[in-house]
N, C-alpha and C positions, 0 to 999 in steps of 0.2 A: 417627516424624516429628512427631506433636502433642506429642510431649516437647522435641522439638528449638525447635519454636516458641513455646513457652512459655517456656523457657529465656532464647530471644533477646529476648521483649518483656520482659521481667521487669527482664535487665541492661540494656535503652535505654532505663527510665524519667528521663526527665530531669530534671536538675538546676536549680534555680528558678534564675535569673542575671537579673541587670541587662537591662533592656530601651535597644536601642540605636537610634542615627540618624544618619543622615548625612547633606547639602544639600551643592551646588553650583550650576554654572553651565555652561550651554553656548553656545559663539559660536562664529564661523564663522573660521576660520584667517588667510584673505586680508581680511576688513577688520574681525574683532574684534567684527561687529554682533551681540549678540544671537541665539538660533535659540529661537521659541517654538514651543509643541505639538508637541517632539519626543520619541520615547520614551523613556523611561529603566527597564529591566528587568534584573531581576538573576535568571537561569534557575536556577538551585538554589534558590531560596524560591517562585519563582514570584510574584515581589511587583513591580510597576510603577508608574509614574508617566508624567503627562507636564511638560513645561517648561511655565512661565507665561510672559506675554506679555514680560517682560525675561530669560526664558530665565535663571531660576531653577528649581529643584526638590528634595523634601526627601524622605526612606521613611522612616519611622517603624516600631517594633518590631521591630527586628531584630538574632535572634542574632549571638553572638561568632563568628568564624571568618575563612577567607582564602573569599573568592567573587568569582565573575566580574559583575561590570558592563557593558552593554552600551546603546548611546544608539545610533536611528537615527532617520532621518529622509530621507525621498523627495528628490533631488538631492545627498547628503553619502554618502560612505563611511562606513559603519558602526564604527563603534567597541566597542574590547571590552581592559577590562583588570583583571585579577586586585585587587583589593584587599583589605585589611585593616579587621575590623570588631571594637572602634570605630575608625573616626578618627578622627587627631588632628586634623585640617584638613579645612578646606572642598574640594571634588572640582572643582577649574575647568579643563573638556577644550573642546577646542577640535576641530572636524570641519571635515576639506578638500572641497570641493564637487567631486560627480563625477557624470557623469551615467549613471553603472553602475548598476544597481538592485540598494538596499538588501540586507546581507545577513541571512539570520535562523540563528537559534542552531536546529544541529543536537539532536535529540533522542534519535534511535537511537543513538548512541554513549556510552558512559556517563561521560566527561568535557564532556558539552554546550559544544559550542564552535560558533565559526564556522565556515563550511566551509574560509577562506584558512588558520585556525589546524589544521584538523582533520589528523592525519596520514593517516587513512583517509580514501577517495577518497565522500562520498554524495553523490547527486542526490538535492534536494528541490527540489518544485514546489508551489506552493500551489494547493488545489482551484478558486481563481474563478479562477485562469488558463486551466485545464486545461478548466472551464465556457465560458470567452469562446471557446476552439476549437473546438465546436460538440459536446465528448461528451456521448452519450447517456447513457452510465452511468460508473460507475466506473473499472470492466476497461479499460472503451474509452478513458479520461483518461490512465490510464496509459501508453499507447503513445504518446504524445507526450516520454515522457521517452527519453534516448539510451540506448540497450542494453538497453531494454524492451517487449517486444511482448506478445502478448494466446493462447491458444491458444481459440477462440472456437466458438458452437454456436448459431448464430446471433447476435442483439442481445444477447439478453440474459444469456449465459451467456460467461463467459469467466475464465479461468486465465492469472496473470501468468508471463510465459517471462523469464527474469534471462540474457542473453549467452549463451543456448542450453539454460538446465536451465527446468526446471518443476515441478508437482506437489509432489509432497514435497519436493522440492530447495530451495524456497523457501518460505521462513517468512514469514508473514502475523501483524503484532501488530494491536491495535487496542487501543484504552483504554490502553497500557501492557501487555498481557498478549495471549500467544501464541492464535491464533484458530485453531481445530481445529472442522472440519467435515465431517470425509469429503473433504478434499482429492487423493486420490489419485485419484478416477475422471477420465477426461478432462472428463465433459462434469458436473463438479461445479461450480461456479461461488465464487464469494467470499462471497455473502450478506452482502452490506455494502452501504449507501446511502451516495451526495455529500453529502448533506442534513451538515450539521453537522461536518462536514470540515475541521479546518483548513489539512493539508497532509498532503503524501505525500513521504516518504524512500524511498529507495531504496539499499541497501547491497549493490554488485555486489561478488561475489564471496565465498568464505566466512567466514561468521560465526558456524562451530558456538564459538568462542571466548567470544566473545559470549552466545548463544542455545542452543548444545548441539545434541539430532539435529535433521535436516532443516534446519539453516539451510546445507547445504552448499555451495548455490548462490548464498547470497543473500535479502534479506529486504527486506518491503517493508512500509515499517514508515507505520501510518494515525496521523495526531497528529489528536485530535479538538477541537473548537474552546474555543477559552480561556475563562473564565471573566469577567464584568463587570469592570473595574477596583474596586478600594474605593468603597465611596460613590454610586456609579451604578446605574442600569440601562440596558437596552436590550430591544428588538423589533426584529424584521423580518418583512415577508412576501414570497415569492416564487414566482413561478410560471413557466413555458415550456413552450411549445407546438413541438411536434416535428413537422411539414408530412408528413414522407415515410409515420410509421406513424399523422397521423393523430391523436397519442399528446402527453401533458400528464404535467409533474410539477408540485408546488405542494409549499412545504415554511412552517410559521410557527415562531417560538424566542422565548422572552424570557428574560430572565437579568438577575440583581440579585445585587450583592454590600455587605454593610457591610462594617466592619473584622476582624470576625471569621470572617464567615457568608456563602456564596457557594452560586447558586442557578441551574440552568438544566433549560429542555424543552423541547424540540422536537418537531413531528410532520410527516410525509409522506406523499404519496401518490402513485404513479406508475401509470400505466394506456397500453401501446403496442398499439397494430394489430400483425399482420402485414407487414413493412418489406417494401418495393417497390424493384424494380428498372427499368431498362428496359425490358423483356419479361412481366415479371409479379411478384406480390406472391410470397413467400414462406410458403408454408402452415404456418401454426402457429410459428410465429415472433412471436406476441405472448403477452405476457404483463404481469402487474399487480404489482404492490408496495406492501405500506404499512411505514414505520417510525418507529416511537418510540424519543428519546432521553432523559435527563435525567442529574442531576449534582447534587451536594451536597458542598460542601465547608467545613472547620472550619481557622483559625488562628489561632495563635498565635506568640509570640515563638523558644519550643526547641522547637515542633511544628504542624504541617500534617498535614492528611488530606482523601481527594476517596474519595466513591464514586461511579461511572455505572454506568448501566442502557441497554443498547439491543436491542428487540425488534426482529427482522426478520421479515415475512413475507409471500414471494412463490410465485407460482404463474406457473412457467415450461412456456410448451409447447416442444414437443421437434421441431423439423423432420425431417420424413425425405423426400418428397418434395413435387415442385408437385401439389395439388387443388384444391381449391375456392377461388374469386377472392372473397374477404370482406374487410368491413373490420369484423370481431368484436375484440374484447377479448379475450371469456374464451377461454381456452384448452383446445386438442382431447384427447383424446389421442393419441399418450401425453404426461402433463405431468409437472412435479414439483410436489410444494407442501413445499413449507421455512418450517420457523419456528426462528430463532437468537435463542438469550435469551442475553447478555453480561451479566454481574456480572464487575463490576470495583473493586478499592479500591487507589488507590496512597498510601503513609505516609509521613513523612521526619519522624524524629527528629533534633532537634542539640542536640551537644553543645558542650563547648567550643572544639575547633577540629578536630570530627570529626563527623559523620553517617552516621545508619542508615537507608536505605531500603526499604522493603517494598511489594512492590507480590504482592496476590492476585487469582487470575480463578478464576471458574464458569462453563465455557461447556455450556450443554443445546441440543443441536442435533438437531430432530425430521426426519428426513427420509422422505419419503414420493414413489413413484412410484409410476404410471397407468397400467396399458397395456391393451390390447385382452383381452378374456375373462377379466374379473376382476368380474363382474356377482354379485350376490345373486340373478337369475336371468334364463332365457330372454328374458321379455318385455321387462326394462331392455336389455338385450343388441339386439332388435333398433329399439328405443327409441334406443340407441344408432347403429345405423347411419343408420335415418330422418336424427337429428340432426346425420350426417355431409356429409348433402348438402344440408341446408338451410341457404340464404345467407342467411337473415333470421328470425334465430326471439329469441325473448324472453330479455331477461336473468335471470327470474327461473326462468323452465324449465331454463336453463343450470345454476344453481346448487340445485336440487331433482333433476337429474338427478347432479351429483357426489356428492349424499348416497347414492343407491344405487350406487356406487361403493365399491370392496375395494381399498387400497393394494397390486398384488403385493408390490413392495419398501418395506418399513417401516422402519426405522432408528433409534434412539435413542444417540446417543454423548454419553456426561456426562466432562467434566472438570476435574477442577479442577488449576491449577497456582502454582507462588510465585516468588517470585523476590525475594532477600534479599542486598543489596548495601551493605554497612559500608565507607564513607573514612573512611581511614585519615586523621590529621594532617598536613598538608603538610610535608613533612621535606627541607631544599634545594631542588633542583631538581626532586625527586620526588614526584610525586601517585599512590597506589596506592588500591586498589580490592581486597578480597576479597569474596568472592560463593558465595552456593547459589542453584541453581534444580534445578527439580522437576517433576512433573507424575503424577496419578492420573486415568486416563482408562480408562471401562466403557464397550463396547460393545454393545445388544442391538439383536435383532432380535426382529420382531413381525409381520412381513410373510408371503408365503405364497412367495418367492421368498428366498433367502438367498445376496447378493451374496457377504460376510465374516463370519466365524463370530461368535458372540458369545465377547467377548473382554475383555480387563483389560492396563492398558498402566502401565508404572509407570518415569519415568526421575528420574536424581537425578544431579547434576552441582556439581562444587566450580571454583572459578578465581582467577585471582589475574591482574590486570594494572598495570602502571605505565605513567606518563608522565612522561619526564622533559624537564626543558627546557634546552637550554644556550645559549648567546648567538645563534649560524647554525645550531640544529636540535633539532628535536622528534623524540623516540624513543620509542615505543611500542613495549610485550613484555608477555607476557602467558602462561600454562599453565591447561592445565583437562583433569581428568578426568571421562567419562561413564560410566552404566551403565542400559542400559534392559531392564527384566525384559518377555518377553510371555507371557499365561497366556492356550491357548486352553481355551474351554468343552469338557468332553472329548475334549481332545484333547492337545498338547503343550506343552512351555515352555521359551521361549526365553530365552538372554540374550547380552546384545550390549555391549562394554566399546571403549572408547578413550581415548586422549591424544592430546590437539590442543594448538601452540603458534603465536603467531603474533609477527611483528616487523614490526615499518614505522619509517619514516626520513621526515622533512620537513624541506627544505632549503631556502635561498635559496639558487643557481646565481650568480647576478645581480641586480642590484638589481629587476628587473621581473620574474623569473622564478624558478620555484618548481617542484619536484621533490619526488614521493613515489616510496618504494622499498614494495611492501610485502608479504612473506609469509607465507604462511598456507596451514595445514591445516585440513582439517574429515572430518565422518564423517555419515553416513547410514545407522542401521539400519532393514532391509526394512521396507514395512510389510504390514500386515494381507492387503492386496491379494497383494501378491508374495510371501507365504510359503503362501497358503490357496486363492486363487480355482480354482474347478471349475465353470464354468457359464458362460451367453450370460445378457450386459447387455443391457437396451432400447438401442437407438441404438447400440451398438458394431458389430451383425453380425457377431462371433465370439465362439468359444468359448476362454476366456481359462485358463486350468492354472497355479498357483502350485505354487513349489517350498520345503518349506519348510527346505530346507541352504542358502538363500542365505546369502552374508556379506555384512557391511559393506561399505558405499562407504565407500572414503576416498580424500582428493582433495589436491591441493598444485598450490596456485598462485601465481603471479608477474606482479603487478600496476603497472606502471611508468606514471609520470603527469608530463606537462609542460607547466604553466601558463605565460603571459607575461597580462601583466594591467599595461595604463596608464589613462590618463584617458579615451580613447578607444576603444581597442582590446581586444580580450579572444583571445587564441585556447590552446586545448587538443588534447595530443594523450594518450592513453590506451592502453593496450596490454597483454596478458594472454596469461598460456599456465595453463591447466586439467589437470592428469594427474589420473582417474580411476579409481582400480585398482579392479575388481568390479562396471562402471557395469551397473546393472539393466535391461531393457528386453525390450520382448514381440518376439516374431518368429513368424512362421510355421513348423509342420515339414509342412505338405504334405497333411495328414491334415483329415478333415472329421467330425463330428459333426451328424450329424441334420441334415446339408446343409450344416452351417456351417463355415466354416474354424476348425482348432485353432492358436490363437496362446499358445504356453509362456516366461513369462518365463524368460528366463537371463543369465548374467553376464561379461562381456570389459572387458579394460582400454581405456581411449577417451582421447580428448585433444580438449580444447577452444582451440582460441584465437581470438585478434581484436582487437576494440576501438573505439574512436571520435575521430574527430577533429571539432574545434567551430572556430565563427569567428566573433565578434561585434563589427562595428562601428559606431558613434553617432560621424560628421563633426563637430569645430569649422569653422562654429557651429552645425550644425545638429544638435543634442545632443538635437531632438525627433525623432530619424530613428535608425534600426535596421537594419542587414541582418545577417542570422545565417543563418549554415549549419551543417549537423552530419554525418556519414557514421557510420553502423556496420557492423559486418562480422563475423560469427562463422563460423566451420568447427568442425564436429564430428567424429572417425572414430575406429576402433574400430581395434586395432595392427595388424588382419588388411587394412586402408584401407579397408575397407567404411564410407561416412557414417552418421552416428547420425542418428534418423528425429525428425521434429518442430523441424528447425533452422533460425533464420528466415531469410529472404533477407537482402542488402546491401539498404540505404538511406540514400537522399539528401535529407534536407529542405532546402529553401530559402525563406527568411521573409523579407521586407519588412513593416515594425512603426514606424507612427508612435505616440508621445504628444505630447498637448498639452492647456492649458488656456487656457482662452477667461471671458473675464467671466462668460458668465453657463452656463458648463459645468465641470467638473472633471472631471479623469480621462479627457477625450476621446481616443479611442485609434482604430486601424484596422488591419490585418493582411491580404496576401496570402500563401497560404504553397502553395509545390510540392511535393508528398513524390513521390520516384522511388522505386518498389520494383521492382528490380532481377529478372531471370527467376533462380528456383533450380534449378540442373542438378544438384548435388551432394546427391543422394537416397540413401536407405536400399533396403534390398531390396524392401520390400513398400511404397514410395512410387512415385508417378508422380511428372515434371516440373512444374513452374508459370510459367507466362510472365510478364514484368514489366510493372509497368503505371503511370501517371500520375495521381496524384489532386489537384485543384486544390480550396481554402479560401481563404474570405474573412471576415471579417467587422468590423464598426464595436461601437463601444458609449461611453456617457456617462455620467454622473453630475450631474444637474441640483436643484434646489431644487425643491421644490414643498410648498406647505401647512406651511412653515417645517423641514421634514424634508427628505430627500437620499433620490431615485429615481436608481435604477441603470436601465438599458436596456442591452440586448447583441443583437445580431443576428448571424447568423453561420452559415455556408453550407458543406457537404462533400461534396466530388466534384461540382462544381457542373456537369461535364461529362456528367453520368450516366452516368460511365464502367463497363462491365459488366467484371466483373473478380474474380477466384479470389484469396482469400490463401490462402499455403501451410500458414497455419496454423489454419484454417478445417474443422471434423471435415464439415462440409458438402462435400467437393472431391471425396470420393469420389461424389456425386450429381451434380456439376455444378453446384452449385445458389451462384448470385451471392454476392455480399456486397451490403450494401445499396447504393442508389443515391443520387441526387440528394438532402438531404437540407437543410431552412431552419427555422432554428431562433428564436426569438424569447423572450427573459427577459428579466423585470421584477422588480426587487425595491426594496421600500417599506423604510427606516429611520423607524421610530417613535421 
């Protein structure tokens, strides 16, 4: 493999070429005026600008080739069109004013388009959105997007569910590079902060095409925040205070770029109580967080490069029941303490009217848990009980007593992975793409409990896709073959081989309305979990049996999509069918170990379907006025109609969303929104029912001047009813034990 990548950087040394430019103009369609400080970015360089005040603008040093151009700007439909570099002329576009908001250039797909141009169907949401709806963390942001829910362990822990799969099923990037954590246990969580986020993709449905094993279900891809423009810098500081646990995040970043050299770092801190209900707090439901980010990037005219760095490290407590009513911080146990170090470096060579991409990741992920009778001896042990029932004891006791603490389950999983992607020259109507990606991943253990054996994971994948374009339709096709070796520590080795193809279709129907066709296979070989497990996890309550003759999932789906989209109006309908052959999943055989129930994974063909329908209208003239609604709906079953377990309810949001600006305010906005989550009757064998329930949100937020900078304010309010109420996909439901309740949130962020 290090022969292979030597190879590839050796022939993409670039060729010295002419440094190039382009300038135009942007105005407004209906009266020709001028549009100043609007954006102008070209997403394969990564290079922007904005208009000046007669809506002029110029990019300077930029390679030969065919690249996308893109100008938006808050009130105007976004614009986006292929050109040719050099031009011969000046670039003079002209934007129709609509009061749809702006679109931004997809990232997880590897033709970076718009969503309206993209053949495959993503949801992106930008993270201050998904902030101004009052989420606590991450996990929690994301289920504001449609066919997105959360599989959660209390606040702080939560795994993203994509239209019904989860776990391995779905591929998590961040930086540009695949984030591998021990995602397989239920109550593992993402080990990612908001902090420094720019936005969240979501690509429902599979994408081993794309990303290879585990993207079967879907991926959910973290874009992290951009770099200064040329010649600028910036600061911010920010903080919020969370009323229900009690609980504060504060994050500060500055970043500075000249024309070469581009520079950021970020830092956080997050610190919750135990989150409160109607009835009572939730014991050991609090936990703390810090994260470090930063960034360094080099360009030039035939070459760009970014490295980032982000440390994560939180200590989550683990609920099992109600005990003692505190409002502590640190956490009991049992806890985890996670520390995630990300190296990341993404490259792009150009040539003449081709480019090489390179993007590498090192992810080192420390995992460690806490449980009862893991002391260095007796008297820590009943040092430990004492401090079980004391509602008020020192912070600094708390953390001298973790020191005599023995992690049972220790963890160490290193990986690294590449991912090497050459465009091809744009040839007619066709834009092609061939690709490697890869991954070396060692698993050890160091603990006194051994979840998964220590292990070594080794996968390697080839592809090739196109996009072509004809006057009424965009066609996208693509093949790729996988092979992932697994070596356990003495024990056995496996290997798991596939070919995945996939085709999509985008059409205009009619002049307002727009149609994706899109199919696609993908593959998921077991993992570590499901070929090896013999043994009782903290917080599961059973005993879980890995079989190691599983096969492959592989999966084929049918993704159909119907856009109408005017000046006013927006509405979507979506729709999906999922065939599973070999879907993995634990079950019960009846049998108990040392009291505990034995749950054995095994394997049955399943069927997924469902989908979402949307509805978004802004009144002429009241183009500062919003109502949106969304419904999702997924069913799981197995060919025997027994339901697959872990499958979210139906839901109904409904949102009333003003903006507006005012003299001496910008950005002033406000939002009611009603989510109905529907009762789920369509259980697994070893689920119980869940009743449905009503959760009401609110909240305001501004953007004002102050000390010749721009303060942001956001207030914002969830389950304002203090509604007491079970999600079904909540690993808490077997206790009984709430989700959180009434919940008032309050952020502030300073622009220096």
């Amino acid at each position: 493999m290090k022969t292979i990548l030597y190879l590839l950087f050796f022939v993409s040394i670039p060729v010295i070429q002419a440094q190039n430019s382009i300038q135009g103009s942007l105005t407004d369609s209906h009266t020709n005026q001028p549009i100043a400080f609007a954006s102008i970015y070209i997403p394969q360089l990564e290079k922007g600008t904005i208009t000046n005040e007669q809506g002029m603008f110029t990019l300077h040093n930029l390679p030969t080739g065919h690249y996308k151009i893109v100008c938006s700007i808050i009130g105007y439909e976004t614009y986006s069109k292929t050109i040719t570099i050099p031009a011969t002329e000046n670039l003079d576009i002209s934007l129709s004013p609509s009061a749809i908001e702006m679109e931004e250039i997809i990232i997880s797909t590897p033709f970076h388009k718009l969503q309206s141009e993209n053949v495959m169907k993503v949801e992106q949401e930008k993270m201050s959105d998904l902030k101004a709806k009052g989420a606590v963390t991450l996990a929690e942001g994301i289920t504001n997007i449609a066919g997105v829910e959360s599989i959660s362990t209390g606040l702080s822990i939560g795994k993203p569910v994509i239209r019904g799969l989860s776990s391995n099923r779905v591929l998590v990037y961040t930086q540009g590079v695949r984030l591998e954590n021990q995602q397989f246990g239920d109550e593992h969580g993402l080990g990612l902060n908001s902090s420094g986020v720019e936005s969240v993709e979501v690509i429902k449905g599979p994408a081993s095409l794309l990303y290879g094993s585990d993207a079967l279900g879907g991926v959910l891809y973290i874009n992290p925040e951009k770099f200064a423009q040329a010649n600028t810098n910036e600061a911010d500081l920010e903080a919020t205070y969370f009323g229900n646990t009690l609980g504060y995040s504060g994050n500060v970043g500055y970043k500075e770029s000249s024309d070469k050299w581009k520079f950021l770092i970020r830092g956080s801190v997050t610190e919750h109580s135990d989150y409160d209900t109607e009835d009572y707090r939730v014991t050991n439901s609090r936990f703390k967080e810090q994260d470090f980010k930063s960034g360094i990037g080099y360009q030039r005219t035939q070459f760009k490069t970014e490295f980032r760095y982000n440390m994560n490290h939180s200590k989550l407590g683990i609920p099992e029941t109600i005990g003692a009513q505190n409002t502590n911080k640190t956490p009991e146990l049992p806890y985890q303490d996670i520390t995630n170090h990300v190296f990341s470096s993404k490259s792009n060579i150009y040539f003449d009217k081709s480019n090489l991409e390179v993007n590498l990741g090192y992810i080192y992920n420390d995992r460690k848990e806490f449980e009862e009778h893991h002391h260095h001896g007796e008297e820590d042990h009943d040092h430990e009980e004492d401090h079980d029932h004391e509602e008020d004891h020192d912070h600094e006791e708390d953390h001298d007593h973790e020191d005599a603490l023995e992690a049972a389950l220790h963890m160490k999983l290193k990986t690294f992975n590449y991912d090497l992607k050459y465009h091809l020259p744009v040839y007619g109507k066709f834009e092609t793409i061939v690709g490697t990606q890869g991954m070396n991943q060692v698993n050890t253990n160091y603990g006194e409990e051994q979840l998964i054996p220590d292990a070594t994971t080794n996968d390697f994948g080839l592809f090739v896709m196109s996009h072509i374009h004809f006057e009424n339709a965009d066609i996208q096709i693509g093949a790729r073959y996988d092979n992932r070796n697994i070596q356990v520590v003495n024990g056995f080795t496996k290997d798991f081989s596939s070919f995945n193809g996939a085709l999509g279709v985008k059409t205009k129907l009619f002049d307002k309305i727009t149609a994706r066709l899109n199919l696609a296979s993908g593959f998921r070989a077991p993992n570590l979990a499901e070929l090896t497990s013999y043994g009782t996890h903290e917080g599961t309550n059973r005993f879980e049996i890995g079989d190691e003759n599983l096969n492959n999932e592989q999966n084929f789906q049918t993704d159909v999509s119907l856009e109408f989209k005017n000046e006013h109006v927006e509405f979507y309908v979506n729709g999906f069918y999922n065939l599973v052959n070999d879907y993995i999943f634990l079950q019960p055989d009846g049998t108990f170990i040392d009291g505990t129930p034995v749950y054995s994974y095994v394997q049955e063909d399943a069927s997924l379907y469902g989908g979402e329908i949307g509805f978004h209208f802004h009144p002429h003239p009241l183009d500062w006025l919003h109502v949106e609604s969304s419904f999702e709906t997924v069913t799981g079953k197995q060919t025997n109609d027994t339901y697959l377990p872990l499958i979210p309810a139906n839901t109904l949001n409904n949102t009333l969303r003003v903006e507006l600006d005012s003299k001496w305010m910008e950005q002033l906005y406000g939002f009611v929104k009603l989510q109905s989550t529907f009762a789920q009757n369509h259980v697994s064998l070893n689920e119980t029912k869940t009743d449905g329930y009503n959760l009401l949100s609110a909240g305001f937020g501004a953007t004002l001047p102050v000390l010749n900078n721009n303060l942001s304010i956001a207030v914002s309010g969830s389950n304002l009813t203090n509604k007491t109420y079970i999600s079904h996909l909540s690993r808490l439901k077997s206790e009984g034990i709430y989700n959180m309740g009434r919940n008032i949130s309050v952020s502030l962020t300073y622009n220096l």
